[in-house]
N, C-alpha and C positions, 0 to 999 in steps of 0.2 A: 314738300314732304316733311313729315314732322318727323322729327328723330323723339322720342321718348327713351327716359334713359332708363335705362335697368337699376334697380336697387342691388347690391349684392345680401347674397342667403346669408342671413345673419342664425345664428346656433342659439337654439332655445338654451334658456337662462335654466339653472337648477339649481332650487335651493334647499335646506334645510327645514321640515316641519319642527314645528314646537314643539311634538313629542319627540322628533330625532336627536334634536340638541339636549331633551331634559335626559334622555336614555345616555347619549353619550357624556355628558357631565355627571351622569352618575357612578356611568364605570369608570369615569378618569377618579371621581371621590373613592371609591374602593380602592382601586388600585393605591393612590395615596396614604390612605388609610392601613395599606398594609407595608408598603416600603419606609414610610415616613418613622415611625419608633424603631425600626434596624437602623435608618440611618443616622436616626439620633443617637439610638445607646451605642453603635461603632465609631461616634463621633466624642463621645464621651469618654470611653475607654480609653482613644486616644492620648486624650485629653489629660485623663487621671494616671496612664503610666507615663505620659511627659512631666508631669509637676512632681511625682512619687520618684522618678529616677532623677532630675534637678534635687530634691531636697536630699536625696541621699549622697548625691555627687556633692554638693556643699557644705555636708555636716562631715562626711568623709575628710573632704580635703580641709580642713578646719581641724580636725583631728591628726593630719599626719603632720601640718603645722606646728602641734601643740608639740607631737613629739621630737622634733629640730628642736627645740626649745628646752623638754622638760626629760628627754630620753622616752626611752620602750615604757608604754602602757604599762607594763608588768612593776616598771619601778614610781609610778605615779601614788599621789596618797589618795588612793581611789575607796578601798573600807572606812567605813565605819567601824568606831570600834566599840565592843560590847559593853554598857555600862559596869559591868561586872572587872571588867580591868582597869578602873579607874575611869574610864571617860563619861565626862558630865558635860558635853557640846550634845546637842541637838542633832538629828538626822538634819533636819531645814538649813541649821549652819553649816554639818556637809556639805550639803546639796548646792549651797550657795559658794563654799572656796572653791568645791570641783569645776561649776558652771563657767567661775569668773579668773577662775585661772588657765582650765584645759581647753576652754570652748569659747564661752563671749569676746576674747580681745582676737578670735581669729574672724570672727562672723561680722558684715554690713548689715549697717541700717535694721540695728534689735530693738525691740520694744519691749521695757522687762513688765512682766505682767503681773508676777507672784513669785516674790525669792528674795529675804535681805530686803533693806531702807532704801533701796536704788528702783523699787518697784513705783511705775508710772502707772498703768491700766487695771484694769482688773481682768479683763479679758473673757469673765465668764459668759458660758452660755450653754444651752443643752446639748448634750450628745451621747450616743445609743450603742449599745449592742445589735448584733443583729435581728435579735429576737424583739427589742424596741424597749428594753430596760434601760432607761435613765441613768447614768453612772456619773452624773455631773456631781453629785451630793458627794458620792467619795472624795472625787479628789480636791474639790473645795476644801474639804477637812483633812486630807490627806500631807505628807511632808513631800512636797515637789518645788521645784524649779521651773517657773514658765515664765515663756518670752514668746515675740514674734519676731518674724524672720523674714525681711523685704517687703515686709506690710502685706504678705501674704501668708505663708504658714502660722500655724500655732503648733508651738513644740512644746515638751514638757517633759522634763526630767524625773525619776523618780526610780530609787534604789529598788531591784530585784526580792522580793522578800517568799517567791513560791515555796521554799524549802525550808522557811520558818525565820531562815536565819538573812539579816541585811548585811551583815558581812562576807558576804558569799564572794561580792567584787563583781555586781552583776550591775550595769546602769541600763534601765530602760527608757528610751528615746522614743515618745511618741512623737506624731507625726501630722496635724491636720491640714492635707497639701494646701486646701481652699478657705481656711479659716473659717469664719461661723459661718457660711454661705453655709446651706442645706448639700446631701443630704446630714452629715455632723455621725457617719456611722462608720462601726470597725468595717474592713473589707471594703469599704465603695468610696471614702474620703480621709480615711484613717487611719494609718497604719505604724506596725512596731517595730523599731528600730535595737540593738543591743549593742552596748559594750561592754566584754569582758577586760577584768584585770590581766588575765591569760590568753590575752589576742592582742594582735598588732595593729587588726583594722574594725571598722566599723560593720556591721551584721546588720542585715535584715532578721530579724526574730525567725528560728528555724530555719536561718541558712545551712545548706549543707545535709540535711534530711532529706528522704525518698521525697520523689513526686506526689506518691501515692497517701503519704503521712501528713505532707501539709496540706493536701488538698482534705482527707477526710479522717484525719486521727480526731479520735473523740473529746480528745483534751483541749486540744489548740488550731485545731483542722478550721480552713476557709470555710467549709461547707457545715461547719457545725454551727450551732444556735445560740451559744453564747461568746468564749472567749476565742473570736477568729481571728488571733493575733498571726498567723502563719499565714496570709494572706499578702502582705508586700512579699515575703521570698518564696512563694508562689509563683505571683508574676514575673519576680528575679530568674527563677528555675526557668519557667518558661520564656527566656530571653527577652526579657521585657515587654510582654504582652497581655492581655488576655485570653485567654482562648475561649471557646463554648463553651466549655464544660465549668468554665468560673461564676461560682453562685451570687449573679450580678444582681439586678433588681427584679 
């Protein structure tokens, strides 16, 4: 007798037509296509209020330094004095004792860029308003103090003058968390910092104002078209974040 041996049932094979694979690598490309720029500008954001709250934790602590050392901000020689009482120094020579006395000998690893004979770089480069106006020509020409900061920020000193007068006791602290990387604009890499002569600590520009004023006052509001200097204490306001409603790119 012959034994013949059984094959076992083997299960038909199935596979993918050429149109099933082109259909479904198409929906996976949509689908990517739509997650992919959320998860970069949420990846982003992050990004820009970790470097934005670093630069302000550094210039802060740098500043209460200064005052162990020199007393209350309020008794610093922070004015300028009006040519009209005698003073024939330069705002730039200012800008340069205040730098190197209240701020530089606390800060690591500075790069002076523009301020005083001690300047190594130039540091120039373009950068925007949000409307895409150019403002690099100003402060080229402008009387400021710049340096960089751990070979990443570009910071830049320059006395408050919105009220006509630079005696006010007003220093404004800009801020470029990423240096000339792109994108080089107020509100998305740029932001303003203040110290007053009549304060003890370091301010984000419009600290301490409504939600509702930094976000959309006409003068200095984030979401306005040119001077959206209210945009670091925006994010401050909103606990170091941004939320949706912050006019990102």
């Amino acid at each position: 007798i012959v034994m013949q041996c059984l094959r076992p049932h083997s299960p038909r094979k199935v596979a993918f037509t050429l149109a099933e694979v082109l259909i479904t690598l198409g929906i996976i490309g949509v689908v990517a296509a739509m997650t992919l720029p959320m998860l970069i500008a949420k990846h982003q954001k992050i990004t820009t209020v970790a470097q934005l709250q670093k630069a302000y934790s550094t210039l802060s602590q740098a500043f209460t330094m200064a005052q162990k050392d020199y007393g209350d901000i309020s008794q610093w020689e922070f004015k300028p004095e009006n040519p009209g009482n005698g003073d024939t120094q330069s705002l730039q020579d200012d800008l340069d004792i205040f730098a190197n006395r209240y701020l530089i000998p606390y800060l690591k690893i500075v790069t002076l860029c523009k301020g005083g004979s001690a300047a190594k770089k130039d540091c120039s480069y373009p950068y925007y308003y949000t409307d895409g106006i150019n403002i690099e020509t100003y402060y080229k020409t402008g009387n400021l103090y710049k340096f960089i900061l751990n070979n990443i920020n570009t910071i830049w000193l320059a006395y408050d003058n919105n009220s006509g007068d630079y005696t006010m006791g007003s220093m404004l602290i800009t801020v470029d968390i990423n240096g000339s990387q792109k994108p080089n604009t107020y509100g998305k890499d740029i932001f303003v910092m203040v110290l007053n002569s009549n304060s003890s600590k370091l301010k984000m520009f419009g600290e301490g104002l409504k939600r509702e004023t930094l976000l959309n006052s006409s003068g200095w509001g984030c979401a306005g078209s040119i001077n959206t200097f209210y945009c670091g204490a925006l994010i401050q306001n909103d606990g170091w974040q941004i939320k949706d409603d912050y006019p990102w790119f």
